[in-house]
C-alpha positions as CSV (number, residue, x, y, z in Angstrom):
1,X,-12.4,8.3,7.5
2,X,-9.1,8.1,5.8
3,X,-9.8,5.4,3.4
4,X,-12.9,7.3,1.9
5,X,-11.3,10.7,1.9
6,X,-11.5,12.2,-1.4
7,X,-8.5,13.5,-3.8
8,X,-7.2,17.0,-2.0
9,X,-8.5,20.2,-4.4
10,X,-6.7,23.1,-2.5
11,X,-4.3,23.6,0.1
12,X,-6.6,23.8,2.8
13,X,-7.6,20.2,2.0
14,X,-4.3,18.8,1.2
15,X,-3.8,20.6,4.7
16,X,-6.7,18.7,6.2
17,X,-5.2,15.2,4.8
18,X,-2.1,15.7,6.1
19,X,-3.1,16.6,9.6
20,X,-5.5,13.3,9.4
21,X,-2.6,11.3,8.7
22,X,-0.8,13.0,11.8
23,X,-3.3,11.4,13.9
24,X,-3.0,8.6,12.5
25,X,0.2,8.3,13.1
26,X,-0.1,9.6,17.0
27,X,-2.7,6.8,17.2
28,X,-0.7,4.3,15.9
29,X,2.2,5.7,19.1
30,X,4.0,2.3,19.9
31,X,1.8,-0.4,18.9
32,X,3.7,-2.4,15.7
33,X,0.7,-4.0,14.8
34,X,-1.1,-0.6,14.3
35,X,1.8,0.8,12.0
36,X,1.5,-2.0,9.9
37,X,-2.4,-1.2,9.6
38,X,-1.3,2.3,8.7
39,X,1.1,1.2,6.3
40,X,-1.3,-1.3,4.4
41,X,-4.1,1.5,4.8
42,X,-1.8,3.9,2.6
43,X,-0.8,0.9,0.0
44,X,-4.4,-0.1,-0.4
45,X,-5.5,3.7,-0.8
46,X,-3.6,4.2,-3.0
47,X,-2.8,1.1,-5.4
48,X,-6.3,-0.2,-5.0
49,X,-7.8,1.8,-7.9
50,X,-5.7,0.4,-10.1
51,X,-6.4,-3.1,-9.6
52,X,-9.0,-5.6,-11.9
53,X,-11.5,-5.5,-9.1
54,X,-11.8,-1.7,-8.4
55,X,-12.0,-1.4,-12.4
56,X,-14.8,-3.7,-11.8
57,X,-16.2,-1.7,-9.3
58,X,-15.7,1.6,-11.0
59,X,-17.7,0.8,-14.0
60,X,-20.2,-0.9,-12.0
61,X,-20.4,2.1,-10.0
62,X,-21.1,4.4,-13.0
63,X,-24.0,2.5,-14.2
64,X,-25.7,3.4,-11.6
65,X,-24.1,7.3,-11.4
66,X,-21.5,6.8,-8.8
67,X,-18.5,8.8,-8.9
68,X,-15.5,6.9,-8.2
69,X,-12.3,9.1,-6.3
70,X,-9.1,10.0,-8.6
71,X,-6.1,11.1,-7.7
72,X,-4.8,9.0,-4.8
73,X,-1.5,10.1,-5.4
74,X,-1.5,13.2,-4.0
75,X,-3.1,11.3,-0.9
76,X,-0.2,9.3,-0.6
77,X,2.4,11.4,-1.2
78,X,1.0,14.0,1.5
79,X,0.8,10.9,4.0
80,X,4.8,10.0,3.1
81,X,5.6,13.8,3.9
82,X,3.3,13.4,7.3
83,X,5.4,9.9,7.9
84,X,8.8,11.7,6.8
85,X,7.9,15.0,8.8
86,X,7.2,12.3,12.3
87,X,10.4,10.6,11.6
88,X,12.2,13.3,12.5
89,X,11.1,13.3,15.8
90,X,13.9,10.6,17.5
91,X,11.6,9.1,20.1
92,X,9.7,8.0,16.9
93,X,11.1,4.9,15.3
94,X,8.6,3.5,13.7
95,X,7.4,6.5,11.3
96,X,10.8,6.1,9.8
97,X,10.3,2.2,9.3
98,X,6.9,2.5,8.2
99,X,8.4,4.9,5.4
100,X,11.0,3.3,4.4
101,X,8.3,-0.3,3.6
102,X,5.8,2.6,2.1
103,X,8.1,3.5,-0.1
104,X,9.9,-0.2,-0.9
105,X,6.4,-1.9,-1.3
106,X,5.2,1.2,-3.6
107,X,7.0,-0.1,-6.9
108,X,6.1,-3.8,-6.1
109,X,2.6,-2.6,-5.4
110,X,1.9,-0.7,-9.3
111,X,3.7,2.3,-8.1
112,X,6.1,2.8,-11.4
113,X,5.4,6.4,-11.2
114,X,5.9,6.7,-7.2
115,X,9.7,6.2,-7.3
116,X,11.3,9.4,-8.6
């Protein structure tokens, strides 16, 4: 699933991310209450590593050997493009709106770096 997807190492998976988050986004078609799912799906992917709990987590993780996914910015960055790339269709209204809070909740959300 999305949520458990691991950091993209070449194009060909950065490829595969983005075209997950294109279905996503189909799925989501009309229905407000599954962009906002989408939406808070991308926040927490990406913002959630950074937060007490998933430092918690991590180093509980790696006592017993667990890896822990990096990198969640390139996941999130890929899924905006996806979002920006739908928006351009006009029947689609609601990629552009569910950009536009991506990328106005980012900073709120820990996202310092995310707003170049």
């Amino acid at each position: 699933t999305f949520v458990n997807s691991r950091r993209p190492d070449d194009a060909s998976s950065k490829e595969g991310v983005k075209a997950l988050v294109k279905q996503l986004i189909d799925a989501c078609d009309q229905d407000p209450l599954r962009w906002k799912t989408l939406v808070l799906v991308l926040i927490h992917k990406r913002y959630h590593l950074l937060s007490p709990q998933a430092k918690f987590e991590k180093m509980a993780k790696a006592e017993q050997n667990i890896t822990a996914g990096d990198g969640e910015r390139l996941i999130f960055y890929t899924a905006a493009s996806a979002l920006w790339e739908k928006s351009q269709d006009p029947n689609n209204t609601h990629a552009a709106a569910a950009l536009r809070v991506l990328l106005r909740v980012s900073p709120l959300a820990g996202g310092t770096r995310d707003i170049c």
